[in-house]
C-alpha positions as CSV (number, residue, x, y, z in Angstrom):
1,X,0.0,0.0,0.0
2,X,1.4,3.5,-1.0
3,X,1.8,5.9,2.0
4,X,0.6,8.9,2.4
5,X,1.4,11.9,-0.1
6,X,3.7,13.9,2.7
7,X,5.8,10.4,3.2
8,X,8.0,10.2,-0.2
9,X,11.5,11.7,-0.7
10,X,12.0,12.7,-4.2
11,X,15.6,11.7,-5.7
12,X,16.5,12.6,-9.7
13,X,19.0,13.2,-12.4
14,X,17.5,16.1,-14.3
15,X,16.0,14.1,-16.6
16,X,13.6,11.7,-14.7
17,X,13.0,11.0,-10.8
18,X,11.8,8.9,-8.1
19,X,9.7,8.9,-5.3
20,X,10.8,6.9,-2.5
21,X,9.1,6.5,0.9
22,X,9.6,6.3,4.6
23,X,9.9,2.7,4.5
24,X,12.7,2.2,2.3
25,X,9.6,1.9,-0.8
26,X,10.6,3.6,-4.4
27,X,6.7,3.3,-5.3
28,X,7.1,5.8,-8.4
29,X,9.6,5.7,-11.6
30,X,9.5,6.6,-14.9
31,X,12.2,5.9,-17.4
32,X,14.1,7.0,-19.3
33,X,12.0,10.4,-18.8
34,X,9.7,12.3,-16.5
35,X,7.0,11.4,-18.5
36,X,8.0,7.8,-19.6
37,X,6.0,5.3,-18.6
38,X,6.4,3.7,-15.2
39,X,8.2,1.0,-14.0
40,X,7.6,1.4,-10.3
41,X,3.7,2.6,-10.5
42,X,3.0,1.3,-6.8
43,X,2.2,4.3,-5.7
44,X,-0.9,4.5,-8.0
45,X,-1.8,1.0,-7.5
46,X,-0.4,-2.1,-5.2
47,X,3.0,-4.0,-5.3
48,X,1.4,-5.7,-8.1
49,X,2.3,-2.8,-10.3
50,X,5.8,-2.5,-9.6
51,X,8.2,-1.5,-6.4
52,X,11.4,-1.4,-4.8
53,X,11.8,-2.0,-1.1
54,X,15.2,-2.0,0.6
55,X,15.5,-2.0,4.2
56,X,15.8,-4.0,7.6
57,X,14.3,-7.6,7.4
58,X,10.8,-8.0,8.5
59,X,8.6,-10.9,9.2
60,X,6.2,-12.2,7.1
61,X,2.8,-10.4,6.9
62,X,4.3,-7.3,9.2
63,X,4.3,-4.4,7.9
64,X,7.6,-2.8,6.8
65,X,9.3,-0.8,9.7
66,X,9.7,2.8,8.7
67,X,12.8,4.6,9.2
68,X,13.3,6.6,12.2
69,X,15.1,9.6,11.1
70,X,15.6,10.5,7.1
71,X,17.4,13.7,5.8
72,X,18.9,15.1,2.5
73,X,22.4,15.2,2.6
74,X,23.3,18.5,3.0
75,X,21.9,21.0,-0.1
76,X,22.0,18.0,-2.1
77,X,19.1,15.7,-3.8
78,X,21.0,12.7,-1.8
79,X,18.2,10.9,0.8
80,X,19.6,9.5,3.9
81,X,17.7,7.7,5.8
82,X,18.2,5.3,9.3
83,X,16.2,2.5,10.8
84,X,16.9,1.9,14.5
85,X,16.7,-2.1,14.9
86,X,16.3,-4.5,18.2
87,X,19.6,-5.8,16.5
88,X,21.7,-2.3,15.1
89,X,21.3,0.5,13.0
90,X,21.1,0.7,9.5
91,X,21.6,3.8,6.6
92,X,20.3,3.8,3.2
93,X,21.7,6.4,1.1
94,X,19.4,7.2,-2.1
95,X,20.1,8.6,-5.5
96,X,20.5,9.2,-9.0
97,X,23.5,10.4,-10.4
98,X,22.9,13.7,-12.8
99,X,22.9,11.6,-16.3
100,X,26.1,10.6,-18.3
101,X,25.1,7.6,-19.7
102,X,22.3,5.7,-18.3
103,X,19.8,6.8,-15.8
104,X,20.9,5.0,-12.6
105,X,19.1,4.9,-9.4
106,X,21.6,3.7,-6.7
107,X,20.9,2.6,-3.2
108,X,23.8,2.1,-0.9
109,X,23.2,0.4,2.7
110,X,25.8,0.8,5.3
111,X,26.1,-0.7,9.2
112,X,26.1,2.1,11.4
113,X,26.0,-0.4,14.9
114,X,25.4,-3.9,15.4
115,X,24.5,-6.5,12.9
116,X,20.9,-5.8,10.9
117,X,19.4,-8.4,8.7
118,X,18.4,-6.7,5.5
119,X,16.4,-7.3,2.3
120,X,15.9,-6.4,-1.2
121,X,12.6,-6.7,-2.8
122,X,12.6,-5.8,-6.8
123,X,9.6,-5.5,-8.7
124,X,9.4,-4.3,-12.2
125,X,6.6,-4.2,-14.3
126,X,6.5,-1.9,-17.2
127,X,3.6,-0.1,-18.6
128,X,2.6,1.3,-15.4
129,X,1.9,-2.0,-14.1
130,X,1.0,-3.6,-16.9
131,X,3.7,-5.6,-18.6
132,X,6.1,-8.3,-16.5
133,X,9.3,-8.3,-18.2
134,X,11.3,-11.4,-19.1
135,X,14.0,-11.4,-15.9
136,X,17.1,-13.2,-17.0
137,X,20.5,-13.5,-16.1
138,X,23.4,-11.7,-18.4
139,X,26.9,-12.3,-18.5
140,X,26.3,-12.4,-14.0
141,X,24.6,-9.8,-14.4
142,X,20.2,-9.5,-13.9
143,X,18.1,-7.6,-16.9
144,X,14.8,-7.7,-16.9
145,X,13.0,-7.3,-20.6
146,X,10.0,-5.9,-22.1
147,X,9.8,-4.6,-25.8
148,X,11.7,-1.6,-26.0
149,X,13.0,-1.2,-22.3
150,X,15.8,-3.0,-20.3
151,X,16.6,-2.6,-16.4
152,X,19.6,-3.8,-15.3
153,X,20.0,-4.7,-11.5
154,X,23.6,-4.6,-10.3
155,X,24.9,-5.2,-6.7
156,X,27.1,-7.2,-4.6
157,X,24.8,-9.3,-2.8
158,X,23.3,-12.6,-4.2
159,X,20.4,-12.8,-5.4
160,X,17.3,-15.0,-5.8
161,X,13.6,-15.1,-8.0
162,X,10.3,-15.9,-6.5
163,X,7.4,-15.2,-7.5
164,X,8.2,-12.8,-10.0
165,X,10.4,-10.6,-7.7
166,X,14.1,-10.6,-7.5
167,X,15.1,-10.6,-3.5
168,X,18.6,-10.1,-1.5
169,X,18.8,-11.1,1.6
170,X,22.3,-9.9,3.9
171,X,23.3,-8.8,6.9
172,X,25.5,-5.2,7.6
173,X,28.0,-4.7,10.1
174,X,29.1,-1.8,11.4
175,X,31.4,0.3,8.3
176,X,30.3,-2.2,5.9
177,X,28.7,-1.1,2.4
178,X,26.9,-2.9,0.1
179,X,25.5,-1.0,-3.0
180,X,22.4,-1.6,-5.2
181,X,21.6,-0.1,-8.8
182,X,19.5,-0.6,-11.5
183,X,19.8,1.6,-14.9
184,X,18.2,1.6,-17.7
185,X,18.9,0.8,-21.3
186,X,17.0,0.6,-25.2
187,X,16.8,-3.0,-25.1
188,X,18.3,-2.9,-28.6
189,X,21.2,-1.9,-27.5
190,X,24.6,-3.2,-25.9
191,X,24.3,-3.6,-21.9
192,X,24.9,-0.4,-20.1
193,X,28.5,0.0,-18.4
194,X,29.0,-1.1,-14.9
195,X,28.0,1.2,-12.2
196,X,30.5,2.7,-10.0
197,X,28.3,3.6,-6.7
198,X,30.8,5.1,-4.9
199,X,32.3,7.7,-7.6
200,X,28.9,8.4,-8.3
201,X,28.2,9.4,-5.2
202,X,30.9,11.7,-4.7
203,X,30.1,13.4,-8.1
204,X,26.6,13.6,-7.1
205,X,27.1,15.7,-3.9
206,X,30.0,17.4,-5.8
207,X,26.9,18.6,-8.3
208,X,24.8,19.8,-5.7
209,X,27.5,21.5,-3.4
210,X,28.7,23.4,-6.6
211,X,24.6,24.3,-7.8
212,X,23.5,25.9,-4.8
213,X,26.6,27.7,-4.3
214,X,25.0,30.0,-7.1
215,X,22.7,30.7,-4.9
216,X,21.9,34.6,-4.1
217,X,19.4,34.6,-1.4
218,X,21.5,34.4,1.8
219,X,18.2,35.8,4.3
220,X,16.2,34.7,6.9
221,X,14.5,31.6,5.3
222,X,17.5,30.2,3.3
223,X,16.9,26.6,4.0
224,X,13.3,26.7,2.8
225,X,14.5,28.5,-0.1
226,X,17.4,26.5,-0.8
227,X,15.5,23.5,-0.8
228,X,12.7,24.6,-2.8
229,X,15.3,25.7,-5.8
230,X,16.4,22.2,-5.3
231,X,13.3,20.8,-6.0
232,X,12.8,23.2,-8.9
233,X,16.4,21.8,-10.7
234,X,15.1,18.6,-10.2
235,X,11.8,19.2,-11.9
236,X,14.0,20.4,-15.3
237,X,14.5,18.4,-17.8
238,X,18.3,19.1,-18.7
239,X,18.7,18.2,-22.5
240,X,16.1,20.7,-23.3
241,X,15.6,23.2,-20.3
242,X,11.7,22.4,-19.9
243,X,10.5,22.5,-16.8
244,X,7.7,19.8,-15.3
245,X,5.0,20.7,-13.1
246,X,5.3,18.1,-11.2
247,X,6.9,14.6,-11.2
248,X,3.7,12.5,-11.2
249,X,0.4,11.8,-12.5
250,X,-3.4,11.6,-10.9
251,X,-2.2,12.3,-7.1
252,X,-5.7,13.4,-6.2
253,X,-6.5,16.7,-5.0
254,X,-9.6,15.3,-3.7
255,X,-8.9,11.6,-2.1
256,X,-11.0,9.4,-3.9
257,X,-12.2,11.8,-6.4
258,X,-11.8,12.2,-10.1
259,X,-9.7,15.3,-10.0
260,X,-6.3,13.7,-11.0
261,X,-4.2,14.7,-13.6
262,X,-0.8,14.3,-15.4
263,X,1.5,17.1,-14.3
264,X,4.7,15.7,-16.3
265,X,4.8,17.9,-18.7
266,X,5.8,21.9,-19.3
267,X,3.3,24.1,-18.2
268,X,4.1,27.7,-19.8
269,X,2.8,29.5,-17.0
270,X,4.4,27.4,-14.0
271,X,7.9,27.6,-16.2
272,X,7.6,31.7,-16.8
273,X,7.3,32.0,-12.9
274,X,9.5,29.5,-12.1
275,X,12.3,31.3,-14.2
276,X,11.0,34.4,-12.4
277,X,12.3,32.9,-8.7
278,X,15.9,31.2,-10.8
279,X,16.7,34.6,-11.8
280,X,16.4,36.4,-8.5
281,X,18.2,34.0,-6.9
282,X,21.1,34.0,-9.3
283,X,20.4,31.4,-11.3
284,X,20.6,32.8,-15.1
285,X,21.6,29.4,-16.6
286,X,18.6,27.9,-16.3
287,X,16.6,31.0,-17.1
288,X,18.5,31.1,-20.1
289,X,17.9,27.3,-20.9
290,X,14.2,27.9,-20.4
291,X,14.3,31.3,-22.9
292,X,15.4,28.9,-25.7
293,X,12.9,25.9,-24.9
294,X,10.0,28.4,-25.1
295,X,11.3,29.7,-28.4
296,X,11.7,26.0,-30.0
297,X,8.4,24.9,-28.1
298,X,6.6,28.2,-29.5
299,X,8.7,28.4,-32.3
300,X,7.2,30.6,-35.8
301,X,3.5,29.4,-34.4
302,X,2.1,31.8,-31.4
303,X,-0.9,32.3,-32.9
304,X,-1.5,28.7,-31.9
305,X,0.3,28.7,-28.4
306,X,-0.2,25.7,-26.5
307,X,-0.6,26.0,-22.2
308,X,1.9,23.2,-22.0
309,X,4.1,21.1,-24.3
310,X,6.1,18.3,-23.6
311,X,9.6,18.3,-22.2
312,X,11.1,18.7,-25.1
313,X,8.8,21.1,-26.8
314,X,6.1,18.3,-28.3
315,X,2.7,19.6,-29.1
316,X,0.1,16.0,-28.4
317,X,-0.2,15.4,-25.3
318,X,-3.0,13.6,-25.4
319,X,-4.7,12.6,-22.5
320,X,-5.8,8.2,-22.1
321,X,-7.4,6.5,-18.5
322,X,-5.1,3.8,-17.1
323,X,-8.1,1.5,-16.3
324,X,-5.8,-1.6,-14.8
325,X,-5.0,1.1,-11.9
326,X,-6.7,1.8,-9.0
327,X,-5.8,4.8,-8.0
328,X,-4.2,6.3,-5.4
329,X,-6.6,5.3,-2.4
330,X,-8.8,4.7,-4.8
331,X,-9.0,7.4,-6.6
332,X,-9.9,7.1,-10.3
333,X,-9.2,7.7,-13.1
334,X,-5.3,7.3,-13.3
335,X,-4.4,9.8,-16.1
336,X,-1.9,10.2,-18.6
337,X,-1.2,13.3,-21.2
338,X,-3.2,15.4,-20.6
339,X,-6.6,17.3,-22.2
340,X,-6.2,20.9,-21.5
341,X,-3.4,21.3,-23.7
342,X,-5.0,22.9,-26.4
343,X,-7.6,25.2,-23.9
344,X,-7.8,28.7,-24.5
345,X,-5.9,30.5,-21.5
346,X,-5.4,34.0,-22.3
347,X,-3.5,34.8,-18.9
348,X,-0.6,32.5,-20.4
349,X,0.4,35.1,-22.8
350,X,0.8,37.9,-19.7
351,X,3.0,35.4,-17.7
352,X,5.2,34.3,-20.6
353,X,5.7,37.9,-21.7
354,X,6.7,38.9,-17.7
355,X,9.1,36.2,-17.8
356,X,10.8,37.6,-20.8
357,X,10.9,40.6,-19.8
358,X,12.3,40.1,-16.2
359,X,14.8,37.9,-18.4
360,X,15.3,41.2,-20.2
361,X,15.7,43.6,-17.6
362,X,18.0,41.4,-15.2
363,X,20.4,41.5,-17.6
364,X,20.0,38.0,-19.5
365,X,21.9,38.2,-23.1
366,X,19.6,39.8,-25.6
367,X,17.9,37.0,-27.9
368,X,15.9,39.2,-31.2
369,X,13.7,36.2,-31.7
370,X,12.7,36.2,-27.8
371,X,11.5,40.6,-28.9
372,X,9.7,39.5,-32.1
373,X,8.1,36.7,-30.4
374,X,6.4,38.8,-27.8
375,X,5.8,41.2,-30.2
376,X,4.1,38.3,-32.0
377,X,2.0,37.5,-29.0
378,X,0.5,41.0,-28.7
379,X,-0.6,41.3,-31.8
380,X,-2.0,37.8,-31.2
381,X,-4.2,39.4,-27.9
382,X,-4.9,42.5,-29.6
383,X,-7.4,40.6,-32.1
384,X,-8.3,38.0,-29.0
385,X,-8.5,39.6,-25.9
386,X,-12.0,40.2,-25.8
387,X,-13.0,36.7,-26.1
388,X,-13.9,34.4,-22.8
389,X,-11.3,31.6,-22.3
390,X,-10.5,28.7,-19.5
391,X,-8.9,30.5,-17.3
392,X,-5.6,30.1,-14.9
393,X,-7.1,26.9,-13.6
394,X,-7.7,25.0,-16.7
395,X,-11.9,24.6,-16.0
396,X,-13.4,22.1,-17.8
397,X,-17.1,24.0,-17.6
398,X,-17.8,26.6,-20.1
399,X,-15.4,29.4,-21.2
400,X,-16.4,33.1,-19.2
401,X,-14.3,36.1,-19.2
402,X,-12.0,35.4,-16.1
403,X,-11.0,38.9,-14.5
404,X,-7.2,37.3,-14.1
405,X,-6.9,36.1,-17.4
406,X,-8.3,40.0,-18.5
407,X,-5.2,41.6,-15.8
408,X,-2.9,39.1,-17.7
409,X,-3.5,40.4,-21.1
410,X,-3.0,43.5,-19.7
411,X,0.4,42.5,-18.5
412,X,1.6,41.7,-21.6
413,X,1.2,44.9,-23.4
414,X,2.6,46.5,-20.0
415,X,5.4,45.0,-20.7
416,X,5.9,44.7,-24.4
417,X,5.3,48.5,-24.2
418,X,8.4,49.1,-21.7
419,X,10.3,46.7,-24.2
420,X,9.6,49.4,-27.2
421,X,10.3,52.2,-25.2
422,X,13.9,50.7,-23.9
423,X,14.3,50.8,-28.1
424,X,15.0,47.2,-27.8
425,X,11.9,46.7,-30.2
426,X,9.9,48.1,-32.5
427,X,6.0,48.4,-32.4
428,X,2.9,50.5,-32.7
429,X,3.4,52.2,-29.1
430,X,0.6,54.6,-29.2
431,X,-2.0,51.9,-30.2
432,X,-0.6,49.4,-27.8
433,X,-0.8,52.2,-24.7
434,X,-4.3,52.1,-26.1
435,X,-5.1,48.8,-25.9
436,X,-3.7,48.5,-22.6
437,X,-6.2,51.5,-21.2
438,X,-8.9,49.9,-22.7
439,X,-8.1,46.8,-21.1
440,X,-7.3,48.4,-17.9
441,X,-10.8,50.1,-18.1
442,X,-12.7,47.0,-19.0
443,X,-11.8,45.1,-16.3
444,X,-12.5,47.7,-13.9
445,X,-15.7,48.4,-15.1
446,X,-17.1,44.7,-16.0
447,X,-15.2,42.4,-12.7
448,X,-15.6,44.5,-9.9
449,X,-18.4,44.2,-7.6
450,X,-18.9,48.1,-6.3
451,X,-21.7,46.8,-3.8
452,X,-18.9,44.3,-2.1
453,X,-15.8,46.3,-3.2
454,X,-14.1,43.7,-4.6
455,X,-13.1,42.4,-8.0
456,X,-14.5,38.5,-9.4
457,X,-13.9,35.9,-11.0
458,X,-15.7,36.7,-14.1
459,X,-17.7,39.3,-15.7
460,X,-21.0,39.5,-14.6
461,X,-20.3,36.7,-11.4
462,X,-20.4,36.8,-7.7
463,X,-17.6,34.2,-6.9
464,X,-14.1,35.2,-5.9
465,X,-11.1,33.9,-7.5
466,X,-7.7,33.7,-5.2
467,X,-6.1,34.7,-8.7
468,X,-7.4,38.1,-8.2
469,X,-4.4,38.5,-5.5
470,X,-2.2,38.8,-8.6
471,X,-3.5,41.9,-9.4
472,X,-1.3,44.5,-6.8
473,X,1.6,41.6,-7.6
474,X,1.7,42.2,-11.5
475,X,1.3,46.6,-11.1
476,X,-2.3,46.4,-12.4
477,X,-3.2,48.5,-9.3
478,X,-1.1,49.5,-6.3
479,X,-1.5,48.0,-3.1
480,X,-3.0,50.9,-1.3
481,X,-6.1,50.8,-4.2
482,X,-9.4,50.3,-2.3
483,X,-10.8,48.2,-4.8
484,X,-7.3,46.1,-4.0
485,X,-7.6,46.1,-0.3
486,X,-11.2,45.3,-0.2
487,X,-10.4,42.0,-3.0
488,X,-8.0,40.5,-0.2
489,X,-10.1,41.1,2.9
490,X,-12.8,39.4,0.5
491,X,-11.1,36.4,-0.3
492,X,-9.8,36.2,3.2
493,X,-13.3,35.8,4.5
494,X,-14.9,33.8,1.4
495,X,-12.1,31.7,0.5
496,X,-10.1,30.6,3.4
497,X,-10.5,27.4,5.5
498,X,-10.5,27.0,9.2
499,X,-6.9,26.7,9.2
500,X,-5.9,30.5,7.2
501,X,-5.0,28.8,3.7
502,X,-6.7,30.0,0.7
503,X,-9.1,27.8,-1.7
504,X,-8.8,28.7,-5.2
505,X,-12.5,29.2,-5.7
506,X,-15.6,28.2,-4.4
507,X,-16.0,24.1,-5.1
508,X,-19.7,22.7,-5.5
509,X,-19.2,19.2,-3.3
510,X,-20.7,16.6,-4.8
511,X,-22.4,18.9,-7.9
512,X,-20.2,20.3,-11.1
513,X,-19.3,23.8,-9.8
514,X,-17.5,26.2,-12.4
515,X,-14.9,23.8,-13.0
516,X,-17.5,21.4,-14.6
517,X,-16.3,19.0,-12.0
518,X,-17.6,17.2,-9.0
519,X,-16.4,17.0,-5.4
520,X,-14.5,19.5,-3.9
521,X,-10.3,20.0,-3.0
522,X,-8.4,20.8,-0.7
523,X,-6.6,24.9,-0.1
524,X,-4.7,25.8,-2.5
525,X,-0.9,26.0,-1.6
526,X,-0.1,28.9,-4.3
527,X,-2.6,31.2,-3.1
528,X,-2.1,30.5,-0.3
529,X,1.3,32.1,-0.7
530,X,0.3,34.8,-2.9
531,X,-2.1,35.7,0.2
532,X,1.2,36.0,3.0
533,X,2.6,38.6,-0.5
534,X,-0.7,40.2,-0.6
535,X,-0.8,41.2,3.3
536,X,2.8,42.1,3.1
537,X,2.3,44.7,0.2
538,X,-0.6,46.5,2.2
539,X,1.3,46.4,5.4
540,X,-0.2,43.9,7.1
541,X,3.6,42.7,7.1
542,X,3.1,41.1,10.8
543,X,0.0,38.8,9.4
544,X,1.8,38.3,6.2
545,X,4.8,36.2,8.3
546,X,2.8,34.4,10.3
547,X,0.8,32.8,7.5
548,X,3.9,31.7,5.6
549,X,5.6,30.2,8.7
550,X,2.7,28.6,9.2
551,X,2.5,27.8,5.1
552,X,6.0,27.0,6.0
553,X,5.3,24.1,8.6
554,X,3.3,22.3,6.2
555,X,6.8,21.1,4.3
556,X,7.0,17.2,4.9
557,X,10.1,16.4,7.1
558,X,12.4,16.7,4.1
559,X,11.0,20.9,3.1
560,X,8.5,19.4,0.5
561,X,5.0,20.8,-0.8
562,X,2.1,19.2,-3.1
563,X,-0.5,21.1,-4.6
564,X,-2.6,21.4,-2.1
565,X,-3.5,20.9,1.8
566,X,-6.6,18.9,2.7
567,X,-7.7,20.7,6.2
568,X,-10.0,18.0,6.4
569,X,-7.5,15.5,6.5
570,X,-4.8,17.4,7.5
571,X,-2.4,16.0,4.8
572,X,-0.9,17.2,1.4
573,X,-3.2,16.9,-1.5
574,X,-2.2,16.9,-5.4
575,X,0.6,15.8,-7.3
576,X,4.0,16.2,-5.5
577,X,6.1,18.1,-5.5
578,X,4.9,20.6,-7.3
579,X,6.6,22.9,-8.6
580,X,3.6,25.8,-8.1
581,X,3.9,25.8,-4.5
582,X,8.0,26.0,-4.1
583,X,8.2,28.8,-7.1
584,X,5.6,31.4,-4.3
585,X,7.4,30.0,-1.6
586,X,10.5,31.1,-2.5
587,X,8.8,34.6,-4.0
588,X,7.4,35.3,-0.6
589,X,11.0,34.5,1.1
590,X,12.5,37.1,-0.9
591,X,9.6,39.6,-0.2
592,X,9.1,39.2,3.6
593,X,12.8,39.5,3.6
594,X,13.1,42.7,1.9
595,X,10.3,44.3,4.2
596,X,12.3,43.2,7.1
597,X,9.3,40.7,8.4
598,X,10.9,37.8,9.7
599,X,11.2,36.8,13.4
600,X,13.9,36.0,15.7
């Protein structure tokens, strides 16, 4: 049975990754990419569908002890973690080398006091589940085979099959190592060379130690920060500089509900913010790697800009129900691709534009496609801005005229007209500073609520919209604007749970609410965020910290956020991690810090 949500580590190479959890479990792997199909899909399903357990013996029909204490090494993607035995202690030490040659996922145990009986417990199955491989011996060596994939398990200890599992039982002493891998390999091709676990491991935490030391941010709430950028590398996909939402599919934001979808893939509005946070904390390589996916991704075609693409810039994602799974806790359907690629989302074109022009005005090496491009999506928004679209959160209801996706467009002139008159580009500025007052004045006068004093979701509707806290964030209004003030104090009474954290609108239980889906989720993490910016912009700067230390203590025990928090169930919600939560984590860091609002 998969643990909870909160319980994995996440390990990776930049190219794929794991989730592994407090028992010694990697329930999740995809290979050779993030959005590969599984080989480890436990964690949707049951051991049936594929795991790998390594840790102290157990007896049969137990449960498998979790590990007492678990840590990442250091500013490293390296997972530590210690059982305490009647017999000894025992170390795992969990990771995957950043990729030169095969994807590798090595587990080294080592005796840290007395002697611990231990055990390895492999089972692939490809397909997500679906396919057992032919497991076979190779020149010593085991491979297990299944069309176009091979995995090859290397290690020390002996080995045995039974019941289509590979096992290892052994016993550590104190100093004593013994290291597992498996990689992966086209099974065309020639066996992939033998894995050195130990050099590997020193290169691994030579990677990290050398990353974060480009690290700008030196405030208050460093670790939290550091970590999160961590997580944010890991989510890239390194050939092409794409950036994944998340590392999983159809984690429910609802447990045992239908909302569950495949975040593997390159959403262009969680990438343009997520090179937002990279470049204020000194990371310009990846911002730089991100410019150049966009413009291959987008490439001579923005009339027809996609929300997301694939890692590497493909266009069909299209979305298929894994009907042999059952779900995390049961909750169905287990998705892959994903439908809302080809929605309408008009705010898309705002953050994409910010991103290139924060690229711009920090300083980034001027790129003339990256100009004409945004000059391309204007002229795109000036024709298409007046139509109603999806929205920010992908509904799958009926398109309205979302007030954020309205303040978006609006961005994106803002800032294309600041790019003309730097004279790094040339456009219609008069017309544009039109368009973007008429903009400005429609929104105004069609999504704000003068009876309530507060802007809406849409034109003509009474919900809120935690989106609407964008709006002092992106200069559509200053912070000291009424209409602003009286949009946060709104949401704060109408969208917030028992516990402070923000929904992103209101839900309709068991009936199909705006989102043309039924059952409801849990608070959304983001806004949640964006609330502790909001407060801090309008002075409220005391409030503002205490709701993101408190956003702050919902990290698991390794500094790691899902989507969402269930405050009925107290527990992370949503795919994980995600990528959305640690980008406004590490945006409010930065802000609090500025204004000084940080205890101790």
């Amino acid at each position: 049975m998969a643990g909870r949500i909160e319980d994995y580590a996440l390990i990776g190479d930049m190219q794929t990754a794991a989730l592994v959890c407090r028992d010694g479990t990697v329930d999740w792997l995809c290979l050779p990419r993030f959005d590969s199909h599984a080989i480890f899909a436990g964690l949707l399903g049951t051991g049936e569908h594929g795991f790998w357990r390594l840790g102290p013996a157990y007896a049969p029909g137990a449960e498998p002890p979790t590990a007492a204490r678990r840590t990442y090494r250091g500013d490293s993607l390296i997972l530590e973690s210690e059982w305490d035995t009647p017999r000894g202690t025992v170390r795992v030490t969990d990771f995957m080398p950043p990729r030169d040659g095969a994807p590798q996922v090595i587990r080294i145990v080592e005796g840290v006091s007395g002697r611990v009986p231990m055990r390895s417990e492999l089972r692939m199955r490809f397909s997500y589940g679906r396919v057992v491989p032919w497991v076979h011996k190779h020149e010593g060596r085991t491979v297990a085979v299944a069309g176009p994939d091979s995995v090859w398990f290397d290690t020390e200890a002996e080995t045995y099959g039974k019941a289509l599992t590979t096992y290892a039982d052994f016993t550590v002493s104190p100093g004593e190592r013994i290291a597992f891998t498996i990689s992966w390999e086209p099974s065309h091709k020639e066996p992939p060379a033998l894995p050195e676990p130990e050099q590997s491991l020193e290169a691994t935490e030579e990677f990290w130690r050398d990353w974060v030391e480009h690290c700008t941010y030196h405030g208050p709430y460093r670790e939290a920060v550091v970590r999160s950028l961590i997580t944010l590398k890991a989510l890239t996909y390194a050939p092409t500089g794409g950036i994944v939402a998340a590392p999983t599919t159809s984690l429910p934001e609802d447990i045992g509900g239908v909302r569950n979808w495949d975040y593997r893939y390159t959403w262009l509005r969680d990438a343009a913010i997520t090179l937002s946070s990279l470049l204020r904390t000194g990371y310009r390589e990846e911002a730089r790697a991100w410019r150049e996916w966009l413009l291959r991704a987008v490439a001579g075609d923005p009339e027809n800009l996609q929300i997301m693409y694939g890692i590497a810039g493909e266009r069909e994602l299209g979305e298929a129900e894994l009907d042999w799974l059952p779900g995390y806790e049961e909750s169905t359907p287990v998705r892959v691709g994903n439908g809302a690629a080809h929605q309408l989302q008009l705010d898309v074109y705002g953050e994409v534009t910010e991103a290139l022009h924060l690229a711009h005005m920090t300083g980034l090496s001027r790129n003339d496609y990256a100009s004409l491009l945004q000059l391309k999506l204007i002229r795109y928004l000036e024709d298409h801005w007046q139509e109603p679209d999806e929205g920010i959160w992908e509904v799958r209801g009926p398109r309205r005229h979302f007030v954020h996706s309205k303040v978006m467009a609006w961005v994106a002139v803002d800032r294309t007209i600041k790019l003309i008159e730097s004279g790094d580009a040339d456009g219609p500025l008069e017309r544009w500073k039109q368009l973007r007052d008429d903009i400005h004045r429609d929104v105004c006068e069609k999504g704000y609520d003068k009876e309530r004093n507060t802007f809406t979701q849409s034109y003509g509707s009474q919900e809120l919209d935690a989106s609407l806290l964008l709006i002092p964030q992106m200069g559509f209004l200053p912070p000291d604007d009424k209409r602003v003030i009286g949009t946060i104090e709104a949401i704060q009474r109408e969208l917030s749970t028992s516990d402070g954290f923000i929904l992103r609108y209101p839900t309709e239980g068991g009936s199909e609410g705006v989102d043309g889906l039924p059952g409801d989720e849990g608070a959304f993490l983001a806004c949640s965020f964006w609330m502790a910016d909001d407060l801090a912009m309008i002075g409220r700067v005391d409030e503002a910290r205490k709701l993101f230390e408190k956003l702050l203590s919902l990290r698991n025990d390794l500094g790691l956020l899902a989507e969402e928090w269930d405050p009925r169930l107290q527990r992370q919600v949503g795919n994980f991690p995600q990528a959305f939560s640690h980008v406004p984590l590490i945006d409010t860091a930065l802000r609090l810090t500025a204004s000084g609002a940080y205890g101790g």
